[in-house]
LOVEX-130251 format. One line per 3 residues: number of its first residue (from 1); their letters; for each residue x, y, z of N, C-alpha, C. Coordinates in pm, 1 decimal. Each point is the difference from the previous one (the first is absolute). Last residue first. Layout:
N
NUM	a	X Y Z X Y Z X Y Z; ...
//
This chain:
288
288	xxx	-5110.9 -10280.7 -1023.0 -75.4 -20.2 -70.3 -149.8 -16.8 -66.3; 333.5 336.2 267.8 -48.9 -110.8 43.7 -62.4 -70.8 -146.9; 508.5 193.4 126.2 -76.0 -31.1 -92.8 -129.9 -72.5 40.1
285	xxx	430.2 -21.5 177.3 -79.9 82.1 61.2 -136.0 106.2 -79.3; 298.9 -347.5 -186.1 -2.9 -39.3 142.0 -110.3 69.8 78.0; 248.6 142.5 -407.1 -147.9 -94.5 -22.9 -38.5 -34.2 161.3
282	xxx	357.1 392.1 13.0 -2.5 -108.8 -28.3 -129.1 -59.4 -3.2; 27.8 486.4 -168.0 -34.9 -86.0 140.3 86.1 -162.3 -41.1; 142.1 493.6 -186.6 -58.1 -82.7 -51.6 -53.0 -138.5 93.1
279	xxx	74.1 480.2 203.7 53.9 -67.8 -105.0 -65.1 -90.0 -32.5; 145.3 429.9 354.7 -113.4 -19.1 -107.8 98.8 -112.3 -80.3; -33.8 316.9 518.9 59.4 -96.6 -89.2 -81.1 -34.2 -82.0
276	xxx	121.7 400.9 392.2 -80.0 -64.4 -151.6 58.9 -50.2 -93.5; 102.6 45.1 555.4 36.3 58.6 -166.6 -125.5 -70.7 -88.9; 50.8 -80.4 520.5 -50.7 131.7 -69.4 30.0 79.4 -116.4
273	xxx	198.8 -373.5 218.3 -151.6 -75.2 -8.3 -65.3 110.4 22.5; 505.5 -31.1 -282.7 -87.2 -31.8 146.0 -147.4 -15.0 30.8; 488.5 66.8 -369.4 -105.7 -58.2 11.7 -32.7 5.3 158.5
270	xxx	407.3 10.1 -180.3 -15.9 69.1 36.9 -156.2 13.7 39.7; 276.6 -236.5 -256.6 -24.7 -52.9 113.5 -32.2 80.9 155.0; -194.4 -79.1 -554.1 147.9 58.9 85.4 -4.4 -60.2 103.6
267	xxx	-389.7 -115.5 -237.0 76.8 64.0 -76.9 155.0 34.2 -45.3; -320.9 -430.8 259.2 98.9 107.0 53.6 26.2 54.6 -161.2; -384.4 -285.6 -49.6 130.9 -10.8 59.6 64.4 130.9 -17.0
264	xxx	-469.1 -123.5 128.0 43.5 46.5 -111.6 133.7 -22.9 79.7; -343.0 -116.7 321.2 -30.6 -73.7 -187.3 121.3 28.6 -114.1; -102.5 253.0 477.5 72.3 -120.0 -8.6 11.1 -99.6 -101.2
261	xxx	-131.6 432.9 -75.8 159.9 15.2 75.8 7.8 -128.3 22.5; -423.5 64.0 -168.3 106.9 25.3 -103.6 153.7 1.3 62.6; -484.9 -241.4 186.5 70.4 159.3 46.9 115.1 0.7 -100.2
258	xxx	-330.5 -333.8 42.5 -57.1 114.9 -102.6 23.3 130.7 55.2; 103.1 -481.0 172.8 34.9 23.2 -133.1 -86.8 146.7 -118.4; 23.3 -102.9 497.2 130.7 52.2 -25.9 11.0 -34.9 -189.7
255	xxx	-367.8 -150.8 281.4 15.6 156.8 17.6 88.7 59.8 -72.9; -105.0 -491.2 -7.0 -62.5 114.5 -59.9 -48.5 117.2 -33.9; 353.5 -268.4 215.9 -4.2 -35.8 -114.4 -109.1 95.2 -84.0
252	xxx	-16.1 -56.5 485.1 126.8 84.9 -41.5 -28.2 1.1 -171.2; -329.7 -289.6 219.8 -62.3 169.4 -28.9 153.6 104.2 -53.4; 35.0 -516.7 27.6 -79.2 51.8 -103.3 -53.4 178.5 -29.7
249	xxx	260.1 -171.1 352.7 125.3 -60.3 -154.5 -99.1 81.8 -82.5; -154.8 -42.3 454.1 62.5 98.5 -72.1 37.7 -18.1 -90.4; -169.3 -358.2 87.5 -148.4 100.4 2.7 98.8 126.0 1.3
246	xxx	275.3 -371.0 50.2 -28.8 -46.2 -90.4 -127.7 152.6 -0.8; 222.9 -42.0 424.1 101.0 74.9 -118.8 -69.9 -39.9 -142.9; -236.1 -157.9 375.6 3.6 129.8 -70.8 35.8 96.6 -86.2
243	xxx	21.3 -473.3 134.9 -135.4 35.5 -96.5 -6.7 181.9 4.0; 388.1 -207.5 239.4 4.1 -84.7 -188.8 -174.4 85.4 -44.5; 107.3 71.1 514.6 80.3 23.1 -118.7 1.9 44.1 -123.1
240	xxx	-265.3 -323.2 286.9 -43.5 174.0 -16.7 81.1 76.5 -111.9; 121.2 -416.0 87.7 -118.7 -44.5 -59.0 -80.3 173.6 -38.5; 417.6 -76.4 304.2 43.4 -12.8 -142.0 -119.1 8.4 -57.9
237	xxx	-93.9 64.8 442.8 72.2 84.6 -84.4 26.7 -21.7 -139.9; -203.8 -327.4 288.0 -115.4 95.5 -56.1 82.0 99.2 -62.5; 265.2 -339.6 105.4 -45.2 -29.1 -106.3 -85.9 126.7 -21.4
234	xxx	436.5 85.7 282.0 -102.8 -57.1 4.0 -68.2 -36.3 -111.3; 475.8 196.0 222.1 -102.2 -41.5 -100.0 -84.1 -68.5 -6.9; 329.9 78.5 358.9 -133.0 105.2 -1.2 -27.0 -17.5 -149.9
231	xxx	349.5 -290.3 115.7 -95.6 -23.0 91.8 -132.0 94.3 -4.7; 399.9 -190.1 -332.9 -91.2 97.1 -10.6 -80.1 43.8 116.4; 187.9 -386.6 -139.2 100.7 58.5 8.3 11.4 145.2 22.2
228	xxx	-339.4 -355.3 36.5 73.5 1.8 102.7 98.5 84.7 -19.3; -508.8 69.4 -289.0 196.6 -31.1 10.9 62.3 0.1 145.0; -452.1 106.0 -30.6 21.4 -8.7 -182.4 135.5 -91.9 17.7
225	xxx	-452.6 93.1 437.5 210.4 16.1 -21.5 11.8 -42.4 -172.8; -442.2 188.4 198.7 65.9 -145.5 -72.0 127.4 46.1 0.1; -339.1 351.0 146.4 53.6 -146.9 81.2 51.1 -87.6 -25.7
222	xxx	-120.8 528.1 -121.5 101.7 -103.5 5.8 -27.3 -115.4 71.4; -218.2 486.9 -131.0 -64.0 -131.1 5.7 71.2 -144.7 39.1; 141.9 461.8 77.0 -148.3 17.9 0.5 -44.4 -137.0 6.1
219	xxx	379.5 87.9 -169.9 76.0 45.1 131.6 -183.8 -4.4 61.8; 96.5 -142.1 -417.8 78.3 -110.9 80.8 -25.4 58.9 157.6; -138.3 273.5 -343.9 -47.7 -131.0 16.4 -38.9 -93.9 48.5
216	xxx	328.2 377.5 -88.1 -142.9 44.5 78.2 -73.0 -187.1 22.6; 415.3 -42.0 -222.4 32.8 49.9 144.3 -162.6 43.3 79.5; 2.9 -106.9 -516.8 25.9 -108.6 80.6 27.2 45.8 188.1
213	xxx	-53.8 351.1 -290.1 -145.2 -64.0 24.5 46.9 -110.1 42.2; 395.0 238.2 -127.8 -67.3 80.6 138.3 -158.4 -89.8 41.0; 314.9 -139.9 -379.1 26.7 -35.9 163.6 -80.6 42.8 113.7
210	xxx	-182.7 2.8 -456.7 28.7 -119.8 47.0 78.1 -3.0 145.2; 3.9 453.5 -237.1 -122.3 -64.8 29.8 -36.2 -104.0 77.7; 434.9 81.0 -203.3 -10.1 114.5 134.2 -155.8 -83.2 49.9
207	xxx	110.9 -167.3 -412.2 66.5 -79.4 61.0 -28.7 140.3 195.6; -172.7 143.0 -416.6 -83.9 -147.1 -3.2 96.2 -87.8 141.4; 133.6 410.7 -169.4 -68.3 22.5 70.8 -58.0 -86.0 41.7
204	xxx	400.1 -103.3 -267.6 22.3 69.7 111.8 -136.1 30.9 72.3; -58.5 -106.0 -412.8 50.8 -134.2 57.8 25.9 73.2 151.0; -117.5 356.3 -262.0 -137.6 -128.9 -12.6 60.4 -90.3 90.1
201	xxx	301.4 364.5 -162.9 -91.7 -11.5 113.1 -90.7 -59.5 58.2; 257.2 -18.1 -394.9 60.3 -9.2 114.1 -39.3 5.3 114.6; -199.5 -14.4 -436.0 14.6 -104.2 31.4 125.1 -2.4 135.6
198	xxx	-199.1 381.8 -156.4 -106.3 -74.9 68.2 31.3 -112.8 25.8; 265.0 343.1 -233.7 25.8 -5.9 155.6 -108.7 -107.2 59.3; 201.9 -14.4 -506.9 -128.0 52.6 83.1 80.2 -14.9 135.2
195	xxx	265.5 -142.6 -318.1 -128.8 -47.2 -66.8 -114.4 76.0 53.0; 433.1 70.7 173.1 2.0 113.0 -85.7 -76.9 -100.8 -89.6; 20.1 -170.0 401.1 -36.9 146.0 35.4 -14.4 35.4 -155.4
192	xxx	141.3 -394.8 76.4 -111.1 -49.4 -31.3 -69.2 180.7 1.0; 458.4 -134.8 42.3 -33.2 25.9 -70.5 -144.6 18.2 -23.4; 200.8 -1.0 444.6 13.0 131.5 -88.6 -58.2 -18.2 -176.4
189	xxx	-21.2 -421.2 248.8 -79.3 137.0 73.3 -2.7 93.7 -65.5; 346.4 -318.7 -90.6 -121.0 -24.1 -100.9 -120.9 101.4 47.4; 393.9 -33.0 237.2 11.6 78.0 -115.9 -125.6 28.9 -79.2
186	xxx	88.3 -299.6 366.6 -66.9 53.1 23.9 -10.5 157.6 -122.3; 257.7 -460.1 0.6 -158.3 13.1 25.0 -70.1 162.8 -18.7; 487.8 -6.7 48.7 -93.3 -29.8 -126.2 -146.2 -7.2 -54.3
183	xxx	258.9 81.8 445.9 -18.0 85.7 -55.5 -80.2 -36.5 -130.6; 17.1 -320.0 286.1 -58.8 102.9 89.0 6.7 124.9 -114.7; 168.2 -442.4 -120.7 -204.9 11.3 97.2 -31.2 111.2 51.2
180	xxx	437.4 -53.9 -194.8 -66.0 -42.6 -122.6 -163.9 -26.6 42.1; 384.5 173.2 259.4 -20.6 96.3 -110.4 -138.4 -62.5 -118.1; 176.3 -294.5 344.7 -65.7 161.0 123.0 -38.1 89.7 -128.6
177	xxx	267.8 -359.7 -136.4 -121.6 -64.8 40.0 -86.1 103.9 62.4; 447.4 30.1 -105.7 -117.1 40.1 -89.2 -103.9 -77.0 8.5; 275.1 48.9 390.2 -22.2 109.6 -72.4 -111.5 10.7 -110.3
174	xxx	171.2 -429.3 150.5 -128.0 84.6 129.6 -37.2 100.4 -78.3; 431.5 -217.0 -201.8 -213.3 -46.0 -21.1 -65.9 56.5 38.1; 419.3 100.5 173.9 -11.4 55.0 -131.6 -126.3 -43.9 -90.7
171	xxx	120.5 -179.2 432.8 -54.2 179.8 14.7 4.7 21.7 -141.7; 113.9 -395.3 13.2 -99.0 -18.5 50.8 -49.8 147.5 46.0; 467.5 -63.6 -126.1 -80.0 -29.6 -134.8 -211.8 -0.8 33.9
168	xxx	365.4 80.6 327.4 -28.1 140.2 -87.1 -114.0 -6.7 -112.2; 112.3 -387.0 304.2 -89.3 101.0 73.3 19.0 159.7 -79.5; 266.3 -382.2 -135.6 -99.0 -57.0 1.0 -130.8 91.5 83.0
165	xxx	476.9 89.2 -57.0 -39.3 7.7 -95.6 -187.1 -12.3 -11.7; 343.4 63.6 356.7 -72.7 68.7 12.1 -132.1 -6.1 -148.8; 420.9 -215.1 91.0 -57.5 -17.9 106.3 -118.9 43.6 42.6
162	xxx	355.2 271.8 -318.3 4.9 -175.8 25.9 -71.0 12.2 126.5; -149.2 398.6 -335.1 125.6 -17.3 124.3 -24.4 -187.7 81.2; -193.0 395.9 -454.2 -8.2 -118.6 67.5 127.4 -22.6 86.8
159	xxx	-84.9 385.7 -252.8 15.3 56.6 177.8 -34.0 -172.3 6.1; 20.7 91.8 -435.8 105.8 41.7 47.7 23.5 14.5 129.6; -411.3 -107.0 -214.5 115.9 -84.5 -64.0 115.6 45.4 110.9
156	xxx	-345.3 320.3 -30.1 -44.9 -149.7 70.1 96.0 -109.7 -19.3; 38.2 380.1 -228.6 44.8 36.5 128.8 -30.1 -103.4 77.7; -104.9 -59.5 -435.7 130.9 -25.0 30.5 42.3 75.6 127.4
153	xxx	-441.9 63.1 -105.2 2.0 -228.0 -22.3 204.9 44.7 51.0; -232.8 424.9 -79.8 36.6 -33.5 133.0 -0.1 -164.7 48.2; 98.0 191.0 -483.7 60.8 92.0 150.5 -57.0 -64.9 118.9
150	xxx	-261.7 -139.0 -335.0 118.8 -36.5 -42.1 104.7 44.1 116.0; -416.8 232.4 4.6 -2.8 -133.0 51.5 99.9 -53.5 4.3; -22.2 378.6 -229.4 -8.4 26.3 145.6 10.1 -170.3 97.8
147	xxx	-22.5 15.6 -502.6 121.3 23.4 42.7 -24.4 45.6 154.8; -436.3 -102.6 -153.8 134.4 -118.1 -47.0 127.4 30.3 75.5; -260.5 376.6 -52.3 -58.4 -35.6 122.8 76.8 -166.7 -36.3
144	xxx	93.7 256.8 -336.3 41.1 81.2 128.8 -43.5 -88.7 99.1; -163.6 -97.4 -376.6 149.9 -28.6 -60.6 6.2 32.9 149.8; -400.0 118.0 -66.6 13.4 -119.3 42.2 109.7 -55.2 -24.4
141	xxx	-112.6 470.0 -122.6 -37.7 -60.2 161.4 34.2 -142.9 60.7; 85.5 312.6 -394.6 127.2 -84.4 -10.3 -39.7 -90.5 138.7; -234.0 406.6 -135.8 -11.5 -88.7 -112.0 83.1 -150.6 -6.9
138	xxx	-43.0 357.2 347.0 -151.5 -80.3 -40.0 30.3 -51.1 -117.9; 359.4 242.0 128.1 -34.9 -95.4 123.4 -137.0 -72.9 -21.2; 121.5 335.7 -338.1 75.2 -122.8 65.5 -8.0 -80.0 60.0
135	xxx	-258.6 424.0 58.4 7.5 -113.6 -166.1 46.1 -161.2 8.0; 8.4 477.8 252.6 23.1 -147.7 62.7 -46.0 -87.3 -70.4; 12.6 434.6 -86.5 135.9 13.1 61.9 10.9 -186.1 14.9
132	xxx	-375.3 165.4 -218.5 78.3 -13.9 -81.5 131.9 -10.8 33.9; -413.1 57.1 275.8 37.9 -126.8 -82.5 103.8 -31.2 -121.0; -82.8 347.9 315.2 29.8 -47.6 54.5 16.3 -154.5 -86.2
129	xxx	-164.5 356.7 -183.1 119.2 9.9 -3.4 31.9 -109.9 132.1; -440.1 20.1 -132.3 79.5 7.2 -159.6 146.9 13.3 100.3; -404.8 -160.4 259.2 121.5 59.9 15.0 69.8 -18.7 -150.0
126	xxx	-318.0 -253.9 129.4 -109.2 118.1 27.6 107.1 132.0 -15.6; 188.0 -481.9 2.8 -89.0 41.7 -128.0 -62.1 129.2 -5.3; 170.2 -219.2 404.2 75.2 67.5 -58.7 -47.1 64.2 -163.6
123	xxx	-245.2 -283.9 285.8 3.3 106.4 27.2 124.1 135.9 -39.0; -28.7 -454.2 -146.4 -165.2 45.0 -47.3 -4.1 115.8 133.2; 337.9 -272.6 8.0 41.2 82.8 -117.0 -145.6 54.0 -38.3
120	xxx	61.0 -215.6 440.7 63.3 115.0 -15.6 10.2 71.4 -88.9; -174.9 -467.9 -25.8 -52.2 115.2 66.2 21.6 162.4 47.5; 252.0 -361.0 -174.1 -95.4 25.4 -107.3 -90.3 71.5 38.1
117	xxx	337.8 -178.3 297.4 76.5 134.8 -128.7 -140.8 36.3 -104.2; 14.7 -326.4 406.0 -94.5 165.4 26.9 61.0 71.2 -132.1; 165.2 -449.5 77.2 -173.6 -41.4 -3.9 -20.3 198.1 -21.6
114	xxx	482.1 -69.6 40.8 -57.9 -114.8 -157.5 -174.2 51.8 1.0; 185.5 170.4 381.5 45.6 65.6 -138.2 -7.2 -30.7 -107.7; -77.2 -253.4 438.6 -54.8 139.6 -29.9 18.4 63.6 -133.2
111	xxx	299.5 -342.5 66.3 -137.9 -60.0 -51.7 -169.2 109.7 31.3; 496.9 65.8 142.9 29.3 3.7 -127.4 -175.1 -50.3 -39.1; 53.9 83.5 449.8 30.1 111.4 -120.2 -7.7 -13.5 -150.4
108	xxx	24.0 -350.2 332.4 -133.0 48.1 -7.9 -3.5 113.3 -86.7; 378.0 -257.0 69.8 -87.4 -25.1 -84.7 -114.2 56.5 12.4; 269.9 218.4 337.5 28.1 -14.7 -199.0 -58.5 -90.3 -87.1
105	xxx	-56.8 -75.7 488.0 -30.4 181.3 -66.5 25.9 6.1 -135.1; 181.2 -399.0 205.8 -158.4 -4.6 -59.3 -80.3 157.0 6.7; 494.2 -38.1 73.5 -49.0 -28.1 -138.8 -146.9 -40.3 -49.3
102	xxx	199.4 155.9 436.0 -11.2 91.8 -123.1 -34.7 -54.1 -118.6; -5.0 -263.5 370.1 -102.5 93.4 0.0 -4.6 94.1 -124.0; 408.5 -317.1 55.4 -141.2 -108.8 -8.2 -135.0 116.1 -30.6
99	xxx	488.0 103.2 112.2 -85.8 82.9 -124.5 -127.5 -81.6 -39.5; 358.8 -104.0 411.1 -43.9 129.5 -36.9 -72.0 41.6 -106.6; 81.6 -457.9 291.8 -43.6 47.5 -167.4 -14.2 140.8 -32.1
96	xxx	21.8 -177.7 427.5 209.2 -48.8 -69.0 -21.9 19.7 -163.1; -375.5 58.0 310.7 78.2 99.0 41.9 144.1 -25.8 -71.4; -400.5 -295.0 -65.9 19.5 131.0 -96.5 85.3 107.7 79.5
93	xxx	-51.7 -444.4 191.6 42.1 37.3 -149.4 0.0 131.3 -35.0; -248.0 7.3 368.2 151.5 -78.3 70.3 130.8 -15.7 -124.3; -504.0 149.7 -40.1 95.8 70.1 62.8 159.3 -9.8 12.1
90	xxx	-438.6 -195.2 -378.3 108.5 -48.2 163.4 106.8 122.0 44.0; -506.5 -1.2 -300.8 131.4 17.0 11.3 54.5 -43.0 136.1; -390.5 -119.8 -279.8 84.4 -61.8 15.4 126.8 84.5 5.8
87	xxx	-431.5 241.5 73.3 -13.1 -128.6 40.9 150.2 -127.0 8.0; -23.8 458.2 -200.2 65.4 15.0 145.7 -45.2 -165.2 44.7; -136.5 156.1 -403.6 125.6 -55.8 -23.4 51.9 -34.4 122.9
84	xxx	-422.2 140.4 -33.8 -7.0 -127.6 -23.8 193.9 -4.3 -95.5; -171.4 358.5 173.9 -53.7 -72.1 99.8 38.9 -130.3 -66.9; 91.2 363.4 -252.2 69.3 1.2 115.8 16.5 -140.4 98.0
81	xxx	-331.6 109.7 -370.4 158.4 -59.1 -55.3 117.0 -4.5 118.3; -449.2 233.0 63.7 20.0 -146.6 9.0 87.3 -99.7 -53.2; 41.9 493.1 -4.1 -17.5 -56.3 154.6 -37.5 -176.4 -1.2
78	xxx	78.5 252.3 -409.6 90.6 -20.8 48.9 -16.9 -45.1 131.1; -355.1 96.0 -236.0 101.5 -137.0 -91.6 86.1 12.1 122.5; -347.2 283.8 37.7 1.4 -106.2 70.0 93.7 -130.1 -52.2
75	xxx	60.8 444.7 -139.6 42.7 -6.2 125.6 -44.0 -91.1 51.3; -117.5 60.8 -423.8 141.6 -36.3 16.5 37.6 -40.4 134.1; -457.5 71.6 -92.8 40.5 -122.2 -18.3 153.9 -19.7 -33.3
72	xxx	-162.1 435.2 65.7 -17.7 -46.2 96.4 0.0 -191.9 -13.1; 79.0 340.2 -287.5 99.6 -2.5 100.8 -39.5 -68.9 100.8; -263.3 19.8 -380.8 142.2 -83.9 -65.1 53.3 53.8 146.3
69	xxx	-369.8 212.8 25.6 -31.7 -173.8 23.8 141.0 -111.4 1.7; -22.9 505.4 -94.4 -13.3 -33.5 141.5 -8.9 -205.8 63.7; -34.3 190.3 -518.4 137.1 46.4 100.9 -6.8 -22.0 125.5
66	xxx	-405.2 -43.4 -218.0 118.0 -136.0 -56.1 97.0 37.1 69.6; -387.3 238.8 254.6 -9.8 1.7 -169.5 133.3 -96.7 22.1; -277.5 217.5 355.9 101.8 143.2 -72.5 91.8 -127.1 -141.7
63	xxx	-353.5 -183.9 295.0 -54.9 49.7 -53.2 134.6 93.9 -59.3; 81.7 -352.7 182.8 -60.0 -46.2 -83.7 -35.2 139.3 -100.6; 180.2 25.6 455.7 63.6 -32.2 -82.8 -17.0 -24.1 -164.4
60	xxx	-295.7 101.5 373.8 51.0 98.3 -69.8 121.4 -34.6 -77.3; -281.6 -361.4 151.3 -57.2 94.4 -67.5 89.8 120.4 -55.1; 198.3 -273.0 344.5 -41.9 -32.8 -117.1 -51.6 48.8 -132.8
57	xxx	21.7 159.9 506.7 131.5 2.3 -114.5 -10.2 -72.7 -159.2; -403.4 -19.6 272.7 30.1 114.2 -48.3 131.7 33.8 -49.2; -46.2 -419.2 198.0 -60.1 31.1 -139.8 -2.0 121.2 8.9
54	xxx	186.9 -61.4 295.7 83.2 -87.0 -57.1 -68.1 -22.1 -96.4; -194.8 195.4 347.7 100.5 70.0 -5.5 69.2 -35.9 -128.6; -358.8 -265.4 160.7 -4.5 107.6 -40.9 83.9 142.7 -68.0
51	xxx	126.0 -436.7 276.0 -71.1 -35.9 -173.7 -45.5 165.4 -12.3; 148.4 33.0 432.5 82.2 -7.1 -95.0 -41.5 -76.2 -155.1; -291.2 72.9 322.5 62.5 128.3 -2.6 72.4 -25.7 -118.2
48	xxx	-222.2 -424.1 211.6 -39.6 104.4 -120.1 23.4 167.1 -53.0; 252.3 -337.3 317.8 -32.8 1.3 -161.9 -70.0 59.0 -16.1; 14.7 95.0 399.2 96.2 -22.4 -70.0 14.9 -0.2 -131.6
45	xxx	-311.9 -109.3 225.3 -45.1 169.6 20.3 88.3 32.8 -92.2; -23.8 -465.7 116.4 -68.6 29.2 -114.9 14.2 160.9 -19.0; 207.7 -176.2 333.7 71.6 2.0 -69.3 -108.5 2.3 -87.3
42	xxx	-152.0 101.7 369.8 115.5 92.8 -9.9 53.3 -66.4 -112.9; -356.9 -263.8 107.4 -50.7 78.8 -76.3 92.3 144.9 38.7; 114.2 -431.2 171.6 -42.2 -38.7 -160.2 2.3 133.9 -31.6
39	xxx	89.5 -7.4 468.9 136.9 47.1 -85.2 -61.7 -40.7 -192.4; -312.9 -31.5 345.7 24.8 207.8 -6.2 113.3 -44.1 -98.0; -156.3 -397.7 177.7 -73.1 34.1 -162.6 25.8 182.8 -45.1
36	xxx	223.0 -288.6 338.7 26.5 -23.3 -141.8 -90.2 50.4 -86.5; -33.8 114.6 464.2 127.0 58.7 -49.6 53.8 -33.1 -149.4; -429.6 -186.3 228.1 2.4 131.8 -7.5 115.8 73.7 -112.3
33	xxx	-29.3 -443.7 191.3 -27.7 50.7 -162.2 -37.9 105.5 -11.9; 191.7 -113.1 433.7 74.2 -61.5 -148.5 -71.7 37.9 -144.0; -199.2 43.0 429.4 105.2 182.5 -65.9 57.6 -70.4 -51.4
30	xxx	-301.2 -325.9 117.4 -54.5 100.4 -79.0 74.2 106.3 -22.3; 197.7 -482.3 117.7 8.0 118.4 54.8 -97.6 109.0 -93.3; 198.4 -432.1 -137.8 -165.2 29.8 -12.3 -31.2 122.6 131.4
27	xxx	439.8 -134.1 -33.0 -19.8 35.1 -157.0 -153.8 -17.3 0.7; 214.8 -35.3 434.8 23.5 123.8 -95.7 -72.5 9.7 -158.6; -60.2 -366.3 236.7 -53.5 71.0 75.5 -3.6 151.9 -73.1
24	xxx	220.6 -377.1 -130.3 -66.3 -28.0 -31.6 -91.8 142.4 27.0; 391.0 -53.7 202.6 55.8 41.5 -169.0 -158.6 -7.2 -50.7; 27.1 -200.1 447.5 47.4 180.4 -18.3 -34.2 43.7 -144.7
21	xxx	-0.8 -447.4 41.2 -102.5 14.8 73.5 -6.5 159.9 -45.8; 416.7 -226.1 -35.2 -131.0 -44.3 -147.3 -73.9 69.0 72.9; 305.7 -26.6 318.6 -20.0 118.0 -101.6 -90.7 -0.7 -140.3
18	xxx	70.1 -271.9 397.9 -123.3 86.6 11.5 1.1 53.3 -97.5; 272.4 -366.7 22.7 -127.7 -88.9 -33.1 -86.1 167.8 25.4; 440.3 7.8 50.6 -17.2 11.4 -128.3 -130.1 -50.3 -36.5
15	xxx	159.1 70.5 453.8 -5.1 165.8 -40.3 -42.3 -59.9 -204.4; 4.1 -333.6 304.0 -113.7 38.6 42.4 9.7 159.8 -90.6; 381.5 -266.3 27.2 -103.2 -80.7 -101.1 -130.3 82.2 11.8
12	xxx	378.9 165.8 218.0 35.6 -36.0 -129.3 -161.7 -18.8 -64.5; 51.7 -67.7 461.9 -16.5 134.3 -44.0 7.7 14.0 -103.6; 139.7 -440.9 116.4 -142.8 -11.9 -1.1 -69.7 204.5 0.6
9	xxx	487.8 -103.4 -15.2 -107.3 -99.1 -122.4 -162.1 49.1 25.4; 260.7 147.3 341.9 61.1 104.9 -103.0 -92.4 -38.7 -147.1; 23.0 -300.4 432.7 -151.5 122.9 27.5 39.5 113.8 -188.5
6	xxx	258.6 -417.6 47.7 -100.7 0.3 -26.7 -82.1 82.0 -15.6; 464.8 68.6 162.3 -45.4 -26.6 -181.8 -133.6 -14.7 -32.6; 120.2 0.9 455.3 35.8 142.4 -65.8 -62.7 -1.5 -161.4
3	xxx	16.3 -353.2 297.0 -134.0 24.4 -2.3 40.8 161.1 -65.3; 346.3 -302.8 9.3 -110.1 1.7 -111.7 -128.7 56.4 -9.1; 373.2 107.0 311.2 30.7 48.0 -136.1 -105.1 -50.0 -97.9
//
């Protein structure tokens, strides 16, 4: 029985002293890097389809004018208002909380309606009668959007349930905590549109730029690991990066300030990047 155990030990030991050996073998195996460098440059093929794809959505977004833009930073309100409520939700609670979900739908409603009513009334304006049916509602906007709120602080009140206090009150932070980085913040976007579309598009292109030249870069020149937390960031990327997005800044800036659609603020919102636009320039774009 011991020489059983032994010959079993001593097979044991010999199968863990080869496999370092194997593993070694494989991985300086020349169809080892064969196969990694076909899979680098299938996923660069990759990306670069899709960045492409994803700026031309871009662009045309940009280009059919404020209305398209205001929907499309709604629809990214809500998907990332999603995401980052779903982070602290508990399943297990929220099945004995039937209205935990509905009600962070409803604050979102109600604070859609506070941030977009002023935006809506500058398309309602273009409308003599549509503005005179809904008057009201624009004149009384911020009494309303209060009282919307008011309504749903006491639906929040009323569904507290013993035991449960201390995890409603902590979803009830989360919430406006989700409303106050994700939607609010980002309000300020839409406003910067009706100063000019340039200041919306500038930050946004300056930031597309920086990722896609940090990635070429990195993917061409990379050898410095940047961050353990990070393993494919590298320094030559970030260093590439940063000096390019800085040499577009300068040529965007000086293309785009002597196109009137992105300089002039939205007339309407109807506006696009084949209307004729005319106005008083901001100094800014003013050369001296």
């Amino acid at each position: 029985m011991a020489a059983k155990v032994s010959k079993k030990s001593s097979s044991t030991s010999l199968r863990s002293t080869e496999n370092p050996s194997k593993l070694r073998h494989r991985k300086n195996h020349p169809g080892g890097d064969k196969q990694r460098t076909q899979k680098k440059w299938k996923n660069w093929r990759q990306r670069t389809t899709f960045t492409f794809a994803m700026i031309g959505g871009f662009f045309t977004v940009i280009a059919l004018g404020p209305l398209s833009i205001m929907l499309m930073v709604l629809c990214l309100q809500i998907l990332i208002y999603r995401e980052v409520i779903s982070l602290a939700s508990v399943p297990k609670k929220e099945r004995d909380l039937p209205w935990s979900r509905a009600m962070n739908v409803y604050f979102l409603i109600c604070l859609e309606y506070y941030l977009y009513g002023r935006n809506v009334h500058r398309v309602i304006q273009r409308h003599a009668w549509m503005e005179a049916h809904l008057q009201p509602l624009f004149a009384h906007h911020s009494f309303i959007s209060f009282s919307l709120y008011l309504v749903g602080f006491m639906w929040f009140v009323g569904t507290l349930r013993k035991g449960y206090y201390r995890f409603q009150m902590g979803q009830f932070a989360w919430t406006h905590m989700a409303l106050g980085l994700v939607v609010t913040q980002s309000q300020y976007m839409i406003e910067n549109i009706f100063e000019g579309i340039f200041w919306f598009f500038l930050p946004i292109a300056l930031v597309i730029v920086n990722d896609i030249f940090a990635y070429v870069f990195g993917f061409f020149f990379g050898r410095h690991q940047l961050i353990e937390l990070s393993p494919k960031k590298t320094w030559e990327g970030y260093i590439g990066g940063g000096l390019t997005t800085m040499a577009f800044g300068f040529v965007f800036t000086a293309v785009l300030s002597n196109w009137t659609f992105m300089t002039c603020p939205p007339p309407d919102l109807h506006m696009t990047a084949f209307s004729t636009v005319e106005c008083d320039l901001n100094p800014v774009f003013i050369a001296s």
